[in-house]
C-alpha positions as CSV (number, residue, x, y, z in Angstrom):
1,X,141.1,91.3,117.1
2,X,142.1,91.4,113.7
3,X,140.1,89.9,110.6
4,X,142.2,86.6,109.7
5,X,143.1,86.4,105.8
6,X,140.9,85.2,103.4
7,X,141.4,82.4,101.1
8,X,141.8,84.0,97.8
9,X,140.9,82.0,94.4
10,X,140.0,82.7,90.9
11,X,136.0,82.0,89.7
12,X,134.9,82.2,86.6
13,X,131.1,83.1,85.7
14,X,128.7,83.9,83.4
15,X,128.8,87.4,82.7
16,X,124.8,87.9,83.4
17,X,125.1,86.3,85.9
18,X,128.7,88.2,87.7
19,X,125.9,91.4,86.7
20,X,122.9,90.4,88.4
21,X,125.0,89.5,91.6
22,X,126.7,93.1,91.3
23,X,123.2,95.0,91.3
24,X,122.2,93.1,94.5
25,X,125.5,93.8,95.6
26,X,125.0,97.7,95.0
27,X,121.4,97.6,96.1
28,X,122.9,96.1,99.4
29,X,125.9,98.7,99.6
30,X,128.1,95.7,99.7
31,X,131.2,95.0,97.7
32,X,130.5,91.9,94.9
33,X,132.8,90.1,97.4
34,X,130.6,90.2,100.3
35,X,127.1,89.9,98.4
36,X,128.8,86.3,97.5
37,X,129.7,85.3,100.5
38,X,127.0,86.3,101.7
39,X,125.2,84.8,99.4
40,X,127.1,81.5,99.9
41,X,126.4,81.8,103.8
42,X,122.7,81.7,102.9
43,X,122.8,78.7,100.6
44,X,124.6,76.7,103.2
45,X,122.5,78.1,106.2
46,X,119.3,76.4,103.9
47,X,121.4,72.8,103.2
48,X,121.8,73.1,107.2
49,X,125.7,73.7,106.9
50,X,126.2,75.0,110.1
51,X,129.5,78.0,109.9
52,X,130.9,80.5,112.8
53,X,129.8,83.9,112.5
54,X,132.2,85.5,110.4
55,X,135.4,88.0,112.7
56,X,134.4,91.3,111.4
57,X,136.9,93.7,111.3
58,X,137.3,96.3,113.6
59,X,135.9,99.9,111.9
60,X,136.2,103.5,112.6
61,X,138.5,105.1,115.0
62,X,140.3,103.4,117.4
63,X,139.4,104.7,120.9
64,X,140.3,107.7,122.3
65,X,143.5,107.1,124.9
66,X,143.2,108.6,128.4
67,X,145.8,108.8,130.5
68,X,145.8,108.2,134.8
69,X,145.2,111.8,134.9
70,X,142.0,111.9,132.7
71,X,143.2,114.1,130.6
72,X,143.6,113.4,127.1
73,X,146.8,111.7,125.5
């Protein structure tokens, strides 16, 4: 199942601040786009938003195809 699109939108922030959130980001070996929604997630978890988990998308390789025969494809 694929990830479904993202709302996309502009946000402006204060530069130490956009820096602070990309060292957690790199300390977390996430982009800066998932250490704030992550970070959103967790703010909302605490008010007692209650989200889905978010679809992940699919990684790696797509499994190996075998055909009736067992053999390989």
């Amino acid at each position: 199942m694929a990830a479904p699109p993202k709302k996309a939108f502009a946000l402006r922030l204060d530069p130490a601040l956009f820096a602070a959130i990309e060292r957690c980001a790199a300390g977390d070996l996430r982009s800066v786009n998932a250490e704030l929604e992550c970070l959103l997630r967790e703010a909302l978890a605490r008010r007692g938003v209650k989200l889905k988990d978010p679809v992940r998308a699919r990684r790696g390789r797509p499994p190996k195809h075998v055909d009736e025969e067992g053999e390989d494809g």
